[in-house]
DSSP file (Angstrom, degrees, kcal/mol; ACC not computed):
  #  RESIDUE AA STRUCTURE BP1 BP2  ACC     N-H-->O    O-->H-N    N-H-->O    O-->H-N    TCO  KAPPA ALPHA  PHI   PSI    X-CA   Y-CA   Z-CA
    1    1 A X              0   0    0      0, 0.0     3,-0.0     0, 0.0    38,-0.0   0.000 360.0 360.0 360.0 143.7   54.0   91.0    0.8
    2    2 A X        -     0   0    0      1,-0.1     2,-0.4    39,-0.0     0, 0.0  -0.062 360.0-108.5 -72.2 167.4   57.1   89.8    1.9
    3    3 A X        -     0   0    0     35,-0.0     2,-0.5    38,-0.0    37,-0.2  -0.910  41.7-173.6-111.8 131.0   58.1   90.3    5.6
    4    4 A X  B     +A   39   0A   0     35,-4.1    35,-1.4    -2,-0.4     2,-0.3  -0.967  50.0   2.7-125.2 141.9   61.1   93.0    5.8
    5    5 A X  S    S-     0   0    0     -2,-0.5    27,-0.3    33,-0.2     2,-0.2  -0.658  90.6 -86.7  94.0-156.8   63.0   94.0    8.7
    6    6 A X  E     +B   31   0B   0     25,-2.6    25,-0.7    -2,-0.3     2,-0.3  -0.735  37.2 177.4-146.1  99.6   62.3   92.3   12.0
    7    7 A X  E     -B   30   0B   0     -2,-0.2    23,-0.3    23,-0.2     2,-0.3  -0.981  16.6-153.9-134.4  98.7   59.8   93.0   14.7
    8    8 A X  E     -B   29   0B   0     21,-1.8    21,-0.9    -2,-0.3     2,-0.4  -0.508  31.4-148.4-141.7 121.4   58.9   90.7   18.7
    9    9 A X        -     0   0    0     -2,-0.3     2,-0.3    19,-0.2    38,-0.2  -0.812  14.7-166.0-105.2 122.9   55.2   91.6   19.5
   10   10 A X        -     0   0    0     -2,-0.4    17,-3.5    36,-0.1     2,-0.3  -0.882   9.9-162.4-154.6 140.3   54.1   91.8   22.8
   11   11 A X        -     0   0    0     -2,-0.3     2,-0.3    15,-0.2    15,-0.0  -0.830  15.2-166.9-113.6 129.8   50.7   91.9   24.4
   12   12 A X        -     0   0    0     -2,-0.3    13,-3.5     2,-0.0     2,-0.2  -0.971  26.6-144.1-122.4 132.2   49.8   93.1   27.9
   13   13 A X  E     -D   24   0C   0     -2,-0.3     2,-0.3    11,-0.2    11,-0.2  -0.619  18.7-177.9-105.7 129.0   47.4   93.1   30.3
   14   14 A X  E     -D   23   0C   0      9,-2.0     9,-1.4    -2,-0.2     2,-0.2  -0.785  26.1-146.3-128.1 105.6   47.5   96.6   32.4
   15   15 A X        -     0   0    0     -2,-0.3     2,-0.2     7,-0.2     7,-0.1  -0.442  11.0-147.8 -48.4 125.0   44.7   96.1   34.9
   16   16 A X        -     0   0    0     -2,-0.2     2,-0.2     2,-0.1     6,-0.1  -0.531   8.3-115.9 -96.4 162.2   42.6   99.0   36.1
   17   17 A X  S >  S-     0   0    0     -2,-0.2     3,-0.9     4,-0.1     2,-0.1  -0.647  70.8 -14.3-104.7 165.6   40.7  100.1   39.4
   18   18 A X  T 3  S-     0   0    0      1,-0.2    -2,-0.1    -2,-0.2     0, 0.0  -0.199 122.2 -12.2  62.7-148.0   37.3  100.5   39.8
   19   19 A X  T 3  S+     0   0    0     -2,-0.1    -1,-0.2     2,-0.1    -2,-0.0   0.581  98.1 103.1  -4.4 -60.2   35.0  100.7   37.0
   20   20 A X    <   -     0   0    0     -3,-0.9     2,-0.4     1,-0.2    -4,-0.1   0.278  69.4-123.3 -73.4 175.8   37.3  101.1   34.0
   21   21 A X        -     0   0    0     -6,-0.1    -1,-0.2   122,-0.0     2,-0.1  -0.895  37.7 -77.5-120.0 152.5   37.7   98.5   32.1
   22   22 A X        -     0   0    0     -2,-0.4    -7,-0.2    -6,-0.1    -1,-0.0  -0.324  35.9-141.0 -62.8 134.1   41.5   97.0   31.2
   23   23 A X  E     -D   14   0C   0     -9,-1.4    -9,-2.0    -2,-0.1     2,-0.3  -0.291   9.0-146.7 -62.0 163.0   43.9   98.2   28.9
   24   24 A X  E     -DE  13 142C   0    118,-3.1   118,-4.6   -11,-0.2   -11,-0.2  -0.971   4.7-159.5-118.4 162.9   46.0   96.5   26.8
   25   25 A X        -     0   0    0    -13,-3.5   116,-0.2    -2,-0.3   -12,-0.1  -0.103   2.7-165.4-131.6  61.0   49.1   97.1   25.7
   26   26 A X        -     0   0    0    114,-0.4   114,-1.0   113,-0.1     2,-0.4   0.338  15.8-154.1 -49.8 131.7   51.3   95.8   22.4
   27   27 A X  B     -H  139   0D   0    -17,-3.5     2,-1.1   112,-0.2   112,-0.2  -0.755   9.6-159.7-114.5 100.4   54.6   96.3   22.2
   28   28 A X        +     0   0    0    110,-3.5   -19,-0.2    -2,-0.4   108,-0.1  -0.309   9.3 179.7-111.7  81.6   56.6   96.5   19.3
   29   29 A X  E     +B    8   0B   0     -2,-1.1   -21,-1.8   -21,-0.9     2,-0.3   0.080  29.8 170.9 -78.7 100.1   60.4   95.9   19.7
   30   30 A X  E     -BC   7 136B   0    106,-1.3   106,-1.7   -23,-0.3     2,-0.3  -0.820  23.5-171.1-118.6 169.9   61.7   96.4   15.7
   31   31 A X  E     -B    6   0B   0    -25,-0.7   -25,-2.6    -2,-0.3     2,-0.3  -0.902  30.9-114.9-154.2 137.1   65.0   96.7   13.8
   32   32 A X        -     0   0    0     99,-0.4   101,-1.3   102,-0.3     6,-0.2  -0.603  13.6-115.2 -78.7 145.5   65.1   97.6   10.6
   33   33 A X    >   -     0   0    0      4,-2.1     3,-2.9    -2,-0.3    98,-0.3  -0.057  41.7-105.5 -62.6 160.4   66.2   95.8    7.3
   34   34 A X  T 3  S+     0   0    0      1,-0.3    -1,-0.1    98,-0.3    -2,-0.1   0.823 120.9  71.5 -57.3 -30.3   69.3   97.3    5.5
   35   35 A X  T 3  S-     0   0    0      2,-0.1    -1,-0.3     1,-0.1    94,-0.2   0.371 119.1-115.6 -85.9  19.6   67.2   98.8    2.9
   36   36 A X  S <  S+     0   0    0     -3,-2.9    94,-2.1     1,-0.3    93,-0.5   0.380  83.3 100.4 100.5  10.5   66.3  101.2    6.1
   37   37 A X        -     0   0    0     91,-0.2    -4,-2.1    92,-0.1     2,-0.3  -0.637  54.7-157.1-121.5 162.3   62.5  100.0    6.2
   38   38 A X  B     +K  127   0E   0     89,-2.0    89,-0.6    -2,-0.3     2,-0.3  -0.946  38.7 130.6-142.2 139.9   60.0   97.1    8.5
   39   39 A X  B     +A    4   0A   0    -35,-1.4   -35,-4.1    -2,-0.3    87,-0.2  -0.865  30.2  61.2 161.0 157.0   57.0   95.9    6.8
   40   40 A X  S    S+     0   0    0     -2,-0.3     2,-0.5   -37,-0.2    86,-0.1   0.582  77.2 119.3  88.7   6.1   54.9   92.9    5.9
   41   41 A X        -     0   0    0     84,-0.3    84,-0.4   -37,-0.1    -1,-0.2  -0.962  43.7-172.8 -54.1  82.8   54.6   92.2    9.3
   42   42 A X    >   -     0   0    0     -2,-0.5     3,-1.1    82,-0.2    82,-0.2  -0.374  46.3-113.1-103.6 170.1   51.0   92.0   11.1
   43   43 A X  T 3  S+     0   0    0     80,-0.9    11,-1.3     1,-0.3    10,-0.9   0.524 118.3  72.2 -80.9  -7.0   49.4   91.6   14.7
   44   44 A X  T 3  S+     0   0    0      1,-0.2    -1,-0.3     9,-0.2     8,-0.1   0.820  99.0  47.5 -68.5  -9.6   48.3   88.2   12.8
   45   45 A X  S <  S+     0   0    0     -3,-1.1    -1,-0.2     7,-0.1    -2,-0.2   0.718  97.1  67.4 -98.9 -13.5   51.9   87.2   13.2
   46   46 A X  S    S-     0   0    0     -3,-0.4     7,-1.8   -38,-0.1     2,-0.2  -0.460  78.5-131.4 -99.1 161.0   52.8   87.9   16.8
   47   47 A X  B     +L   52   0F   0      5,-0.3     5,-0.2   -38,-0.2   -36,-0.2  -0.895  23.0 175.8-115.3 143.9   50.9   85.4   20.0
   48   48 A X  S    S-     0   0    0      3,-1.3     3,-0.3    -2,-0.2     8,-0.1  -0.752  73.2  -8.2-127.7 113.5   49.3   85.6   22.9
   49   49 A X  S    S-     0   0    0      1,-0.2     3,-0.1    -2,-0.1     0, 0.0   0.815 124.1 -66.2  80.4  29.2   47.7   83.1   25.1
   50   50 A X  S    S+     0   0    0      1,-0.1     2,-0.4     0, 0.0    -1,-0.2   0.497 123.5  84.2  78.5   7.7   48.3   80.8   22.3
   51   51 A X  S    S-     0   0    0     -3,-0.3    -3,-1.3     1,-0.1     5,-0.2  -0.994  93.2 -84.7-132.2 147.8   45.8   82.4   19.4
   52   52 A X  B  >  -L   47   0F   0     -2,-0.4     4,-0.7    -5,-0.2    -5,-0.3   0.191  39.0-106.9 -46.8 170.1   47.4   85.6   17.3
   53   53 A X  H  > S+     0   0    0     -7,-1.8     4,-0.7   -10,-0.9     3,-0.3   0.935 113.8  69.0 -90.9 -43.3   47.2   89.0   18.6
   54   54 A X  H >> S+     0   0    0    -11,-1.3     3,-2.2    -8,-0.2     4,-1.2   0.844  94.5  57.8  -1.6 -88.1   44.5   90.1   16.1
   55   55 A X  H >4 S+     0   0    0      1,-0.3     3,-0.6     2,-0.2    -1,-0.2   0.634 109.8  43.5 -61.4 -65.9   42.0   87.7   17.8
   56   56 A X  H 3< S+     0   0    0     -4,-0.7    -1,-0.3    -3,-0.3    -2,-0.2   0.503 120.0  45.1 -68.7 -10.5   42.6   89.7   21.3
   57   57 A X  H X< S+     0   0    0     -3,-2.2     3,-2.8    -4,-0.7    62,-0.3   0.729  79.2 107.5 -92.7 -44.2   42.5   93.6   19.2
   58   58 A X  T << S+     0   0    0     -4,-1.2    62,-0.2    -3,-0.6     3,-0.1  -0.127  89.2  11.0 -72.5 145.8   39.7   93.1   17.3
   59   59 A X  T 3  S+     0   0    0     60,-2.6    -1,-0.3     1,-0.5     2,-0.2   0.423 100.6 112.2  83.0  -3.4   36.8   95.4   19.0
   60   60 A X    <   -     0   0    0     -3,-2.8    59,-6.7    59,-0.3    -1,-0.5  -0.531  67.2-131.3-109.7 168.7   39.1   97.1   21.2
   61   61 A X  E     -F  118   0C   0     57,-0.3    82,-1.4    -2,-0.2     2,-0.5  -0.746  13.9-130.8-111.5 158.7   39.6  100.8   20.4
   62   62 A X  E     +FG 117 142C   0     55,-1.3    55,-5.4    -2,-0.3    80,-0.2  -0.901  30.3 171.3-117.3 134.4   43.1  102.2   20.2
   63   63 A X        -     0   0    0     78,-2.1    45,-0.3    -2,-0.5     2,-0.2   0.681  54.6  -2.9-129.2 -40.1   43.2  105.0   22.2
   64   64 A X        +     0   0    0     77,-1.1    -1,-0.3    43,-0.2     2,-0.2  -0.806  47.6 172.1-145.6 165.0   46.8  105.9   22.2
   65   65 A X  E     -I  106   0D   0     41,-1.6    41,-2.4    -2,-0.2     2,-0.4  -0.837  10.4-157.4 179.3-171.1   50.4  105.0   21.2
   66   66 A X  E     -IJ 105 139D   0     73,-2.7    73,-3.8    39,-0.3     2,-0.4  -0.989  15.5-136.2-170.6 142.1   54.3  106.5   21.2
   67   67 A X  E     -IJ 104 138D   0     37,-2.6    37,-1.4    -2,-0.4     2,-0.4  -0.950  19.4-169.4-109.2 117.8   57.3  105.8   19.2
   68   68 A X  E     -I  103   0D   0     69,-4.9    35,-0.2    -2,-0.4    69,-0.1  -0.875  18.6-129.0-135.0 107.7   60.5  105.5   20.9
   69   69 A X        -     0   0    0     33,-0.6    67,-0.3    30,-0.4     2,-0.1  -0.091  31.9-145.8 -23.4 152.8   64.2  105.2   19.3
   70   70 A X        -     0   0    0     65,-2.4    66,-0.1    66,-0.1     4,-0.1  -0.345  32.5 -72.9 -76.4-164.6   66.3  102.3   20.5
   71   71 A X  S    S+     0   0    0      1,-0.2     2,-0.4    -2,-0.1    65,-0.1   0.567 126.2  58.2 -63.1 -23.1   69.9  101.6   21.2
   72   72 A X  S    S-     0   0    0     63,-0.4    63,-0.7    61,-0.0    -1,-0.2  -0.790 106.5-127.4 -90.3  62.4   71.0  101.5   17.8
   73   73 A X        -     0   0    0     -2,-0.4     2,-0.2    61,-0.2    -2,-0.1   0.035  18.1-136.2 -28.9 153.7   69.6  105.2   17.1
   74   74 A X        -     0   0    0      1,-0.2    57,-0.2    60,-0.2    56,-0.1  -0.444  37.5 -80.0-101.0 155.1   67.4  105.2   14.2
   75   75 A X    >   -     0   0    0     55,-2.2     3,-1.6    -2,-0.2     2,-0.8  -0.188  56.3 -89.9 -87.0-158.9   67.9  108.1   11.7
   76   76 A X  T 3  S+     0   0    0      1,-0.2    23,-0.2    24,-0.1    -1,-0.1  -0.756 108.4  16.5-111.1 130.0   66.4  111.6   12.6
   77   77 A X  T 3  S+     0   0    0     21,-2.7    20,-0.5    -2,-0.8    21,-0.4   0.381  80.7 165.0  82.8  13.1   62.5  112.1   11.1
   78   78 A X  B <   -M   98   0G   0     -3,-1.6    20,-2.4    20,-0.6     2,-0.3  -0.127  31.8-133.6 -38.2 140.9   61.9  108.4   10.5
   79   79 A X  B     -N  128   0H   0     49,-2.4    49,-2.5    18,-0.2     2,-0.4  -0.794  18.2-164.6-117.4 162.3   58.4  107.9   10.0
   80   80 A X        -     0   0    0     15,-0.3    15,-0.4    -2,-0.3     2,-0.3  -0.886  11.0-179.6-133.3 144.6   56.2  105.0   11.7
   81   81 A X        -     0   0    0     -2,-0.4    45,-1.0    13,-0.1     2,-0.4  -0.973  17.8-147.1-138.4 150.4   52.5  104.2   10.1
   82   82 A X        -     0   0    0     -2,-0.3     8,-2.6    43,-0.2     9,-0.6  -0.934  19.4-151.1-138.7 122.7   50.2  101.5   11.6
   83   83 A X  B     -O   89   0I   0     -2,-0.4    41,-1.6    41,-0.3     6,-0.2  -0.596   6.5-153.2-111.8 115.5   48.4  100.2    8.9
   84   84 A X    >   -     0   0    0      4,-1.6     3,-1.3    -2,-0.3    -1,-0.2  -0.173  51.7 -77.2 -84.4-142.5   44.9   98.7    9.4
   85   85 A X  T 3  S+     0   0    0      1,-0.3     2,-0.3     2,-0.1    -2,-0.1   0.914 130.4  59.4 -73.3 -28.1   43.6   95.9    6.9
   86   86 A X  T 3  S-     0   0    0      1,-0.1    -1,-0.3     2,-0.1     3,-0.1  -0.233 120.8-105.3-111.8  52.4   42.8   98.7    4.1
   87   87 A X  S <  S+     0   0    0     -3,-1.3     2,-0.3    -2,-0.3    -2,-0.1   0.504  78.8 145.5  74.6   4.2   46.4   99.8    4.0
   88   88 A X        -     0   0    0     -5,-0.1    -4,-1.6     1,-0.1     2,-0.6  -0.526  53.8-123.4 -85.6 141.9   45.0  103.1    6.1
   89   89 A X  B >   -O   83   0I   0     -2,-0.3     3,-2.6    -6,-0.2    -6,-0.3  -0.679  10.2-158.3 -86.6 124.1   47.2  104.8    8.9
   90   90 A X  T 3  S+     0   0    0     -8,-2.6    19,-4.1    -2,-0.6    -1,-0.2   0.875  93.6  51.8 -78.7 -32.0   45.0  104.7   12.1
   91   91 A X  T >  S-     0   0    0     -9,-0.6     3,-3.3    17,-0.2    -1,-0.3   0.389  97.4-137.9 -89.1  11.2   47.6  107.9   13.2
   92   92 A X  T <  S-     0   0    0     -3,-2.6    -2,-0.1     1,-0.3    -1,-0.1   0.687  76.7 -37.7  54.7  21.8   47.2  109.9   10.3
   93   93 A X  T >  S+     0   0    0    -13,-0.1     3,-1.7     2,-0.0    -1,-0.3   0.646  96.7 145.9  78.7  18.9   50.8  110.8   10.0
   94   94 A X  T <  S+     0   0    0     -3,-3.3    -2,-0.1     1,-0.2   -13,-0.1   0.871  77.6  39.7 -41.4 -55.2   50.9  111.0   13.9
   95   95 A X  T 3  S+     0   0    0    -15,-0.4     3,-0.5    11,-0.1   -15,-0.3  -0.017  74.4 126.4 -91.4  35.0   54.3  109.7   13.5
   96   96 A X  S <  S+     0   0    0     -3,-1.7   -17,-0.1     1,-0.2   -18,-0.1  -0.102  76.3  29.3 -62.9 172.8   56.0  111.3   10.5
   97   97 A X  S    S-     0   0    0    -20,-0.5   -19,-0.2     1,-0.1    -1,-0.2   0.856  71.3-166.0  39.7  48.8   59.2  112.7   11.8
   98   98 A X  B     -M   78   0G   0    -20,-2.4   -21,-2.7    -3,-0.5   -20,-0.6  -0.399  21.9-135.6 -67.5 142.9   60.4  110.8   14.6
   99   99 A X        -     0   0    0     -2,-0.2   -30,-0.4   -22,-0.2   -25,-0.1  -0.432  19.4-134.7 -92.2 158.0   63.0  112.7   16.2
  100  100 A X  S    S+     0   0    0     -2,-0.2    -1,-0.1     1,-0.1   -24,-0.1   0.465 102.0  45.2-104.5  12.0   65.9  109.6   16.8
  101  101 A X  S    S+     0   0    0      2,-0.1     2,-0.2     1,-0.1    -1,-0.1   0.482 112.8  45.3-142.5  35.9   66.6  110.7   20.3
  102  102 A X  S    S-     0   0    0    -35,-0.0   -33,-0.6     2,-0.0     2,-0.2  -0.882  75.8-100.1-137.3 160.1   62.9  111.4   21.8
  103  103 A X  E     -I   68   0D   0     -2,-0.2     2,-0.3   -35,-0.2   -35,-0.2  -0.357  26.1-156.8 -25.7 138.9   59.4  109.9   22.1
  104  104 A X  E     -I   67   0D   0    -37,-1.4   -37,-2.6    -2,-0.2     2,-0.3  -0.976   4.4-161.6-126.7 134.0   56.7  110.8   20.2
  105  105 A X  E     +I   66   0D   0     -2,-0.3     2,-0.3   -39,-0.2   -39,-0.3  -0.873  13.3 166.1-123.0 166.7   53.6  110.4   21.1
  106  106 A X  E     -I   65   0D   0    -41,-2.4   -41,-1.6    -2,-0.3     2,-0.3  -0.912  22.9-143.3-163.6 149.3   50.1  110.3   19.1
  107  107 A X        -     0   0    0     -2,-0.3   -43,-0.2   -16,-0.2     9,-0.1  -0.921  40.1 -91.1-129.7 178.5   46.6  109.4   19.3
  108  108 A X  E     -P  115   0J   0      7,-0.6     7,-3.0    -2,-0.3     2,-0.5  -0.461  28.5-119.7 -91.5 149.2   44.6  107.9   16.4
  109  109 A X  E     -P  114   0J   0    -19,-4.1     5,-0.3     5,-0.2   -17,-0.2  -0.891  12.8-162.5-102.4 136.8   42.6  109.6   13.8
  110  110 A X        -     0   0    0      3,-3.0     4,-0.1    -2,-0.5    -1,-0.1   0.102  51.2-104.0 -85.7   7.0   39.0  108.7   13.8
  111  111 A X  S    S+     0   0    0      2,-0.3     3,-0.1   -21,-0.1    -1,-0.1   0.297 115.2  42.9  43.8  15.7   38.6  110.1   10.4
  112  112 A X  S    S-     0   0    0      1,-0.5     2,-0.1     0, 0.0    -1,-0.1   0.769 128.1  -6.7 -94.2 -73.4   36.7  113.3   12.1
  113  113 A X  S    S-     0   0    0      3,-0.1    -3,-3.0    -5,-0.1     2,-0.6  -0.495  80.9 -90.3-144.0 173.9   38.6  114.1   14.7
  114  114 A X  E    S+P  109   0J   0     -5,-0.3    -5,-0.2    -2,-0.1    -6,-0.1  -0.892  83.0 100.3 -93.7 127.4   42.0  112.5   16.9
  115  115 A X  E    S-P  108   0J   0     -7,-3.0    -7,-0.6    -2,-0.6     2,-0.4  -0.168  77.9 -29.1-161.9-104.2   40.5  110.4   19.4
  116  116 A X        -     0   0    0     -9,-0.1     2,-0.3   -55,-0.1   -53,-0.2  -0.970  44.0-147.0-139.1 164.1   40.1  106.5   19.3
  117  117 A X  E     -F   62   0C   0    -55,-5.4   -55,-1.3    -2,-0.4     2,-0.4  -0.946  18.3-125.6-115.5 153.1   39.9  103.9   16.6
  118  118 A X  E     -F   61   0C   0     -2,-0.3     2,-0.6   -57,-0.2   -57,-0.3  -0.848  25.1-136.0 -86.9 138.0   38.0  100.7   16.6
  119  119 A X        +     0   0    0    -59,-6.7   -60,-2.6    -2,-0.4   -59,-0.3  -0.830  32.6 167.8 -90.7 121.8   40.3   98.1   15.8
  120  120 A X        -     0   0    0     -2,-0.6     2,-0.3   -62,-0.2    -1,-0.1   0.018  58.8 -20.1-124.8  24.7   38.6   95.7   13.2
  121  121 A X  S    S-     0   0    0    -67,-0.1   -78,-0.1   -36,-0.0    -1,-0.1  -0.969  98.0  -3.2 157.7-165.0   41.4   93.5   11.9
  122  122 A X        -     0   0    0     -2,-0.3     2,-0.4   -38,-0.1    -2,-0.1  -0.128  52.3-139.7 -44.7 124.3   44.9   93.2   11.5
  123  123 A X        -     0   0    0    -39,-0.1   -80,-0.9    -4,-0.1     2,-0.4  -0.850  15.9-171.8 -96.7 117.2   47.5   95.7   12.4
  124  124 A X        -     0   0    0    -41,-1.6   -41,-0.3    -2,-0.4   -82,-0.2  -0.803   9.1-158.7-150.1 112.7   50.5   96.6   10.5
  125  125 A X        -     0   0    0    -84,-0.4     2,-0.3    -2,-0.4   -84,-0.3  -0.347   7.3-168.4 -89.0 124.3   53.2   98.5   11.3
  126  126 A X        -     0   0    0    -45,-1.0     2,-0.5    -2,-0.2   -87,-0.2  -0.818   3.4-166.3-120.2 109.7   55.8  100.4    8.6
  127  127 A X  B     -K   38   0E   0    -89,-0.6   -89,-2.0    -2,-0.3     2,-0.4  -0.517  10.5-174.4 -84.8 107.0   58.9  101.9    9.4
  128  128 A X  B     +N   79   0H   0    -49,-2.5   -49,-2.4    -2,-0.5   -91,-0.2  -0.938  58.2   5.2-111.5 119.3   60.3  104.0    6.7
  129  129 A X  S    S+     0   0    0    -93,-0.5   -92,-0.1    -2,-0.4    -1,-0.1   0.717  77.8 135.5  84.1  16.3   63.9  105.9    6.7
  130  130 A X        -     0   0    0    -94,-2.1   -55,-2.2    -3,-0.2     2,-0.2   0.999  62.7-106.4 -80.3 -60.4   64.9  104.6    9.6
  131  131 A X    >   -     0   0    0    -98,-0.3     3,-1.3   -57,-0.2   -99,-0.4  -0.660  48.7 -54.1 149.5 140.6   68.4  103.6    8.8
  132  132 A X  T 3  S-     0   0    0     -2,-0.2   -98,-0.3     1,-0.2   -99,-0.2   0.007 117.5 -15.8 -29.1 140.6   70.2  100.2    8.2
  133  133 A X  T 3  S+     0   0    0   -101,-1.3    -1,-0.2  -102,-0.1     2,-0.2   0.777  93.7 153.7  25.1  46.5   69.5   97.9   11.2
  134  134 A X    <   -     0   0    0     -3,-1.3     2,-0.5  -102,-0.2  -102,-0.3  -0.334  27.0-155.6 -94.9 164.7   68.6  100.5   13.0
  135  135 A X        +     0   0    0    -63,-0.7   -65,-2.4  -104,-0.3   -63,-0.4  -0.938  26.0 145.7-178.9 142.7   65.8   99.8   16.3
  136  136 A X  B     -C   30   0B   0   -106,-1.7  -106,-1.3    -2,-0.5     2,-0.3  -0.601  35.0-118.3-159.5-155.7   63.5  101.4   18.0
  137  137 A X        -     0   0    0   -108,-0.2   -69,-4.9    -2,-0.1     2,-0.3  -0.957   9.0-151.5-164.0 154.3   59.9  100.3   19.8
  138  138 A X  E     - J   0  67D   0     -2,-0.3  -110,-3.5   -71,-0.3     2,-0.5  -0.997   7.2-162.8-123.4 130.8   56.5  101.2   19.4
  139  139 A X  E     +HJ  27  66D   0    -73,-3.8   -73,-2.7    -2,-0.3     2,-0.3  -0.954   9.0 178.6-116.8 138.4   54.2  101.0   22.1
  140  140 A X        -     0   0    0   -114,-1.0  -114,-0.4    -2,-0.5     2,-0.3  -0.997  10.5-161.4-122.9 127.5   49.9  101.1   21.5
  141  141 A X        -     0   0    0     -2,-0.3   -78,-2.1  -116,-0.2   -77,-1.1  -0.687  11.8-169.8-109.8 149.5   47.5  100.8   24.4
  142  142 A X  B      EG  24  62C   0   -118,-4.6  -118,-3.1    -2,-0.3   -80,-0.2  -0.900 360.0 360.0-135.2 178.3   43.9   99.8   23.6
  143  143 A X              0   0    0    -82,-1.4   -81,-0.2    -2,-0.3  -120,-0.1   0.022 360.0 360.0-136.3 360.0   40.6   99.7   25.6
């Protein structure tokens, strides 16, 4: 699939005390293509520490994540899916209806229950109904 719309992937270390083990955190800074959509675009295509951001996900659980309008409001009830490799949305429609001038925030569905997901390959995110060139960010912390 072709890549549409535009998206700058970034991966983060948020160190924890004690015990716990570290999060990470992706960030994903998009704008959408004129036909109002982003897709075709995976965590194989973004870097960190020099090897794709896949290599550094895979085995981690996704625990969380929140959708946030940009500066170029988005229209109102866009919906955000994050796509593993067999096209399924780890948020279950967490983020249908993004309001364009709030956060939303979601946790992943486990196919049980909302909880965590194991991540086991590529990630890929599609933004539907947002509005021409439109931008906004999605952020997902894993464990």
């Amino acid at each position: 699939m072709a890549a549409v719309g535009a998206i700058t992937q970034t991966l983060s270390v948020l160190p924890q005390q004690g015990q716990r083990k570290d999060k990470l955190k992706l960030t994903l800074a998009w704008t959408s293509h004129t036909d109002s959509t982003v897709s075709g675009i995976s965590t194989d295509d973004g870097t960190f520490m020099g090897q794709a951001i896949t290599k550094n996900l895979i085995g981690k659980e996704l625990v969380y994540g929140e959708c946030t309008p940009g500066a170029t409001t988005p229209s109102d009830l866009y919906d955000v899916d994050i796509l593993d490799a067999n096209s399924v949305d780890l948020f279950s429609g967490g983020f249908d209806d993004c309001s364009n001038s709030a956060t939303k925030a979601a946790y992943p569905f486990n196919g049980i229950a909302y909880g965590s997901r194991i991540v086991t390959g590529a990630l890929t995110p599609s933004i539907t109904a947002a509005g021409s060139g439109k931008t906004g960010t999605i952020v997902l912390l894993f464990e």
